[in-house]
C-alpha positions as CSV (number, residue, x, y, z in Angstrom):
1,X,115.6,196.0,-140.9
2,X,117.8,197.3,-138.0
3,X,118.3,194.6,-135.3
4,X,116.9,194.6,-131.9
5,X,119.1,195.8,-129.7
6,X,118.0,193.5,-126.6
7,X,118.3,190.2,-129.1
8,X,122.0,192.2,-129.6
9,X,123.0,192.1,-126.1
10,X,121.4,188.7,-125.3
11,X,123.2,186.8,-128.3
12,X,126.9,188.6,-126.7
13,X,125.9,187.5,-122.9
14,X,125.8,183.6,-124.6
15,X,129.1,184.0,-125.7
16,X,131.1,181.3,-123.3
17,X,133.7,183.0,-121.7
18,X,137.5,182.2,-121.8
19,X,137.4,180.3,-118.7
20,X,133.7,178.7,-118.7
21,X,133.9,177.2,-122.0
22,X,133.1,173.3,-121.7
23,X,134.8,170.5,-122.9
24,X,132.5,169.7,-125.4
25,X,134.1,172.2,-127.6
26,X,137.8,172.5,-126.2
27,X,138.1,168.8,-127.3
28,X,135.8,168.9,-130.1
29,X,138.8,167.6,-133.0
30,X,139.8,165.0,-129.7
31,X,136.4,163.4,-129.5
32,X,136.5,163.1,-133.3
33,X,139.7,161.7,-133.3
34,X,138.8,158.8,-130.6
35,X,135.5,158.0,-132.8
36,X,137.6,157.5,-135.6
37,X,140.2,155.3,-133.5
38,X,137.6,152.9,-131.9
39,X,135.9,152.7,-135.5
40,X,139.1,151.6,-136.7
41,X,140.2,149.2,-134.2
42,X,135.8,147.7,-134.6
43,X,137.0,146.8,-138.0
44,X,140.8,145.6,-137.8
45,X,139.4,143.5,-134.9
46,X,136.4,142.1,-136.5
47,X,138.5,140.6,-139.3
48,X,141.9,139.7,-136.7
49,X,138.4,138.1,-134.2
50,X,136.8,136.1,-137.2
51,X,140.1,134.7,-138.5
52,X,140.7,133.5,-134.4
53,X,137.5,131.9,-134.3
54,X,137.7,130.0,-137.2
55,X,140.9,128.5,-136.3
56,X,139.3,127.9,-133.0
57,X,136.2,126.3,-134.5
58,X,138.4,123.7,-136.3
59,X,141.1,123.0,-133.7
60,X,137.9,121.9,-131.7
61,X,138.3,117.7,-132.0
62,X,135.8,117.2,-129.4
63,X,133.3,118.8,-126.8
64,X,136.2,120.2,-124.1
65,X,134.6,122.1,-121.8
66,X,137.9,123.7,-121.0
67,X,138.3,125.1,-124.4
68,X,135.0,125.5,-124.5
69,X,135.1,127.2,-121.7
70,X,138.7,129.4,-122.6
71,X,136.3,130.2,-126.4
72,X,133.8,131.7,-124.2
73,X,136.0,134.1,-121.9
74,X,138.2,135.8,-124.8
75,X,135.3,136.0,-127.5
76,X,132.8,137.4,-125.8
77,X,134.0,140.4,-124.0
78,X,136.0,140.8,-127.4
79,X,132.1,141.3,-129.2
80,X,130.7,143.4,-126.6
81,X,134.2,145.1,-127.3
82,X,133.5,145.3,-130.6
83,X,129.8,146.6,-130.2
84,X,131.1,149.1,-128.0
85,X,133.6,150.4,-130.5
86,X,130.5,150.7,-132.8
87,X,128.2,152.2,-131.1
88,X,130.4,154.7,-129.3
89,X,129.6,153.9,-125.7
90,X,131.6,152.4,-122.8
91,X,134.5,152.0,-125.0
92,X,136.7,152.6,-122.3
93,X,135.4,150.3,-120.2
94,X,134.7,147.0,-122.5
95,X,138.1,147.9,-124.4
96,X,139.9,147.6,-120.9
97,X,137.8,144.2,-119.9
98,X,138.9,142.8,-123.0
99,X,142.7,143.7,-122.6
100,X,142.6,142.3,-119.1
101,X,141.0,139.2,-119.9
102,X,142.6,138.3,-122.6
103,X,146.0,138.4,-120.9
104,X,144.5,136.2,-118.3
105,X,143.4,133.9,-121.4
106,X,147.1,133.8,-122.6
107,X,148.6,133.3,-119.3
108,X,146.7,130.4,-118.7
109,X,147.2,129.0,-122.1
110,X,149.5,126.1,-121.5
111,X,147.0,124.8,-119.3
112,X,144.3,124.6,-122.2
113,X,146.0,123.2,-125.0
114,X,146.5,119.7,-125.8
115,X,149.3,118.7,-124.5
116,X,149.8,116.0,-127.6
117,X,149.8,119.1,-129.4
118,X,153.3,119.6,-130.6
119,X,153.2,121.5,-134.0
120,X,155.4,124.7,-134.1
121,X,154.4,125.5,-137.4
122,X,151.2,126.4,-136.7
123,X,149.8,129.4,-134.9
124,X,147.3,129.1,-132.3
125,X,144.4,130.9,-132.3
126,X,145.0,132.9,-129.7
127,X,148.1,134.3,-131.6
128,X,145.9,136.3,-134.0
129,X,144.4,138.4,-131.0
130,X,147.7,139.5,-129.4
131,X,147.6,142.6,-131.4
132,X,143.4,143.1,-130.4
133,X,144.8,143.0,-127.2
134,X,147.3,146.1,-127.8
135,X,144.7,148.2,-129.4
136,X,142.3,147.3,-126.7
137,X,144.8,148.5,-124.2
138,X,145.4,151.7,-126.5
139,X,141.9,152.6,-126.7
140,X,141.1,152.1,-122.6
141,X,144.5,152.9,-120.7
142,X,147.0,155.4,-120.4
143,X,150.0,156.2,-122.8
144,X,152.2,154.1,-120.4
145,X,150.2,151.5,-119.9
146,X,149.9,151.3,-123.6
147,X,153.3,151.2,-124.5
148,X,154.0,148.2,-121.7
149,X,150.8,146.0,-123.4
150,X,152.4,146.1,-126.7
151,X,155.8,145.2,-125.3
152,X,154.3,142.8,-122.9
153,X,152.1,141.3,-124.4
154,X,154.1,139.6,-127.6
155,X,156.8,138.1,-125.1
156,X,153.8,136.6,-122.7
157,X,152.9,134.9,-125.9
158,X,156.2,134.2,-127.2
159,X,156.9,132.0,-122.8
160,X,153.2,130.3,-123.1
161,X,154.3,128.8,-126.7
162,X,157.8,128.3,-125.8
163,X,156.3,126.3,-122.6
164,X,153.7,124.4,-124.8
165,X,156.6,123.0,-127.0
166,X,158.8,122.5,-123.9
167,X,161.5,125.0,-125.3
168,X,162.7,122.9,-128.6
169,X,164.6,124.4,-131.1
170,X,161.9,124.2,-133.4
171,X,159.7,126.7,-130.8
172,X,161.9,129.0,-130.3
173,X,162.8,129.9,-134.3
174,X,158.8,130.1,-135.4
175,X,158.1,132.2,-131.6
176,X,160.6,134.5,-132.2
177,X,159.4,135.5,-135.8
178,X,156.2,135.9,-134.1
179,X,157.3,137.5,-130.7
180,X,159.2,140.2,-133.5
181,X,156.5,140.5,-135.5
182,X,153.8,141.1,-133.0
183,X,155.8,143.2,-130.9
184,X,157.0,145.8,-133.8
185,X,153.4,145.7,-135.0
186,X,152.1,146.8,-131.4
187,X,154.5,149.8,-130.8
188,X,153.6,151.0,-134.2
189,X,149.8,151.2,-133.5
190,X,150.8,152.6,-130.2
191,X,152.9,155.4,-131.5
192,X,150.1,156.1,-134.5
193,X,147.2,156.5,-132.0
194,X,149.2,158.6,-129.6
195,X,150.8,160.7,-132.8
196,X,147.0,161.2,-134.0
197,X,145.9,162.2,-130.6
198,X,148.5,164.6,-130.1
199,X,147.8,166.5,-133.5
200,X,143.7,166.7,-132.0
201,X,145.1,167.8,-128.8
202,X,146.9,170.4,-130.8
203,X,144.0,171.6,-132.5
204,X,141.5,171.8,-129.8
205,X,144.5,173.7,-128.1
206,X,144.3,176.1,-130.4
207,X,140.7,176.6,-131.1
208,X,140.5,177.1,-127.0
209,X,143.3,179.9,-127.5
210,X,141.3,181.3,-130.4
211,X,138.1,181.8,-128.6
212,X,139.6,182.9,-125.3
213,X,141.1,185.6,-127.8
214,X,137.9,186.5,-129.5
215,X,136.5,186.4,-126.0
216,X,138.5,188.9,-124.4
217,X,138.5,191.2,-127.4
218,X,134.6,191.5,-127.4
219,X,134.8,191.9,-124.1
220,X,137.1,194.5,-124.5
221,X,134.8,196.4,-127.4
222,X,131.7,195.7,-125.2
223,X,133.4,197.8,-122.7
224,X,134.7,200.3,-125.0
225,X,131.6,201.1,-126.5
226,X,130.2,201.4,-123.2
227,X,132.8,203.7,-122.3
228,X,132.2,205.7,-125.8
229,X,128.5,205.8,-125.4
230,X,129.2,207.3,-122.6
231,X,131.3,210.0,-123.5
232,X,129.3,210.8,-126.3
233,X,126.3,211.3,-123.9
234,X,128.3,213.5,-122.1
235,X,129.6,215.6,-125.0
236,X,126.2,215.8,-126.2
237,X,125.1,217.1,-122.9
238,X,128.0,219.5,-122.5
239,X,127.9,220.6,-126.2
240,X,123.9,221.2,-125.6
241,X,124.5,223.3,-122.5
242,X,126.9,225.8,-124.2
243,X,124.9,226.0,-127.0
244,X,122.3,227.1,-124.3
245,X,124.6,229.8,-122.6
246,X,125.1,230.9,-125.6
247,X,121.8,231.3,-126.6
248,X,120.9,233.0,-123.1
249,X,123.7,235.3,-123.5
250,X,122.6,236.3,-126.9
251,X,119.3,237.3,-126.9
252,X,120.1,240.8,-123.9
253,X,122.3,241.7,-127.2
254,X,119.6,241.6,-129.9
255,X,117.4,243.3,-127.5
256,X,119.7,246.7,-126.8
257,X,120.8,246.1,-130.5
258,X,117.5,246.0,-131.5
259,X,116.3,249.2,-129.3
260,X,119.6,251.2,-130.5
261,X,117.9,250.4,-134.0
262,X,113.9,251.8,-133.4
263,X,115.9,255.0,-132.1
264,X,117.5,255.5,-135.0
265,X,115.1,254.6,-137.3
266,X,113.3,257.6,-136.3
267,X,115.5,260.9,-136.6
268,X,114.9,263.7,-133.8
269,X,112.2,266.3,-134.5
270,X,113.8,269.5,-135.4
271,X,111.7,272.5,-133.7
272,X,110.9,273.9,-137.3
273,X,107.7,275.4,-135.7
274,X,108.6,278.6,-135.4
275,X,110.3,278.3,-139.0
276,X,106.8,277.0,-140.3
277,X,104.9,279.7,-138.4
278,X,107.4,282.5,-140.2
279,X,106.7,280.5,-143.5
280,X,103.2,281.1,-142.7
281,X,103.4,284.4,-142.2
C-alpha cells in the first residue's frame, strides 16, 4: 500500500535539525554514564557508610551530645546522599551538601573526640568516609574541584589525627599510611569518572555530528527532488507542447496529401464521345 504522501512530508518536517536538536539526545551516552556513576558511588558508599556507623555506634561510651550531635551532621545528609544517588534526583545538589559538610565534620574533629583517646592504631570513624567525601565531590563539582577534594581531603584528615595524638611518632607512621592510601585511592576515582565521562562525551559528540550529517543530507535530497520534480514538470510541459506543434503542423500535410490522393484516384475523362459515336455508327 503506497504511503501517504502528506504523513511523508510531515514525518521529514519532525526531523530535528542540525542546530535545534536538544540535549536530551546530544548527551544521551552522558546521562547514562552519570546514572551509572551515582549508582555506583550509592553502593560503594552504603557499604564505606555502614562500616563508619558501626564503629561509631560502639565508640559511643556514653550519651555525648556532641558526638551525638557530630553522628547526626555527617550521616544524614550522607543517606539523603545516598537516596539521591538511587533515585536519580538532586544528585548534584545532596552529593555537594554532603562533601561540604563533611569537611566541616573533619575539620572540627579534634574538638569531638575524647581527648583521653590516644590510640594510633585504630581508625576513627570518620576515616572510612574520606573517600565518600571524594566521590561526593566527583559526582556534584567540577573536574578541578574534584581533583583538589581528593588531594585535600586525605591531608585535612592526616593534621586532625596528627593534632588528636599531639604529633607522636606513633601518629605520624599509622597517618601517613592512611594519608597515602586515601589520597592514591581518591585521584584514582577521580581520574576513572572523568576517563568514563570523556569516552560519553565522545560518543554523544559523535552521534550529534552524525545526525547533523544525515540532517543536512536530507535536506539536501528534499531540495533536490524539489528541484527535479520540477524540471520534470517542466520537461513534461515542454515535451507536450512540441508534441502539439507537431501535431498542428501535421495535419495541413495529410490534408493536401490526402486531396493530391482523391485526384488521382480518379483518372481524367478522355473525350471518347466522338470515338463512341463513330463506333456507333
Amino acid at each position: 500500500m503506497p504511503a501517504d504522501p502528506l504523513s511523508i512530508r510531515d514525518a521529514w518536517s519532525k526531523i530535528p535539525s542540525p542546530g535545534g536538536t536538544e540535549t536530551e539526545f546530544e548527551r544521551f551516552t552522558g546521562k547514562r554514564m552519570e546514572r551509572i556513576l551515582a549508582i555506583v558511588v550509592a553502593l560503594g558508599s552504603a557499604v564505606l557508610g555502614a562500616q563508619a556507623l558501626i564503629g561509631a555506634v560502639n565508640s559511643l561510651s556514653r550519651a555525648d551530645v556532641v558526638h551525638i550531635v557530630m553522628l547526626v551532621v555527617v550521616f544524614v545528609p550522607l543517606a539523603a546522599m545516598l537516596v539521591a544517588c538511587l533515585v536519580g534526583r538532586g544528585v548534584r545538589t545532596f552529593s555537594g551538601a554532603f562533601a561540604v559538610v563533611y569537611v566541616l565534620a573533619l575539620a572540627a574533629w579534634p574538638t569531638v573526640v575524647d581527648p583521653a583517646d590516644k590510640s594510633a592504631g585504630d581508625q576513627p570513624w570518620i576515616f572510612f568516609l574520606v573517600n565518600v567525601g571524594v566521590v561526593a565531590a566527583m559526582l556534584a563539582f567540577p573536574l578541578w574541584l574534584q581533583f583538589a577534594w581528593a588531594a585535600g581531603m586525605p591531608l585535612v584528615y592526616g593534621y586532625v589525627r596528627l593534632v588528636q595524638g599531639e604529633f607522636s611518632r606513633e601518629f605520624w607512621v599509622t597517618t601517613a599510611f592512611d594519608v597515602s592510601f586515601t589520597l592514591i585511592l581518591g585521584v584514582v576515582m577521580i581520574s576513572l569518572g572523568w576517563m568514563f565521562r570523556s569516552v560519553a562525551a565522545g560518543v554523544d559528540e559523535a552521534r550529534a555530528q552524525a545526525v547533523s550529517s544525515y540532517s543536512t543530507a536530507a535536506a539536501a535530497r528534499r531540495r533536490r527532488g524539489r528541484a527535479c520534480g520540477d524540471v520534470g514538470v517542466d520537461a513534461r510541459q515542454c515535451a507536450g507542447r512540441a508534441h502539439r506543434r507537431r501535431a498542428g503542423r501535421g495535419r495541413p500535410r495529410e490534408r493536401a496529401r490526402g486531396g493530391d490522393g482523391a485526384r488521382g484516384s480518379h483518372p481524367p475523362r478522355e473525350h471518347g464521345g466522338g470515338r463512341r459515336a463513330g463506333g456507333e455508327r
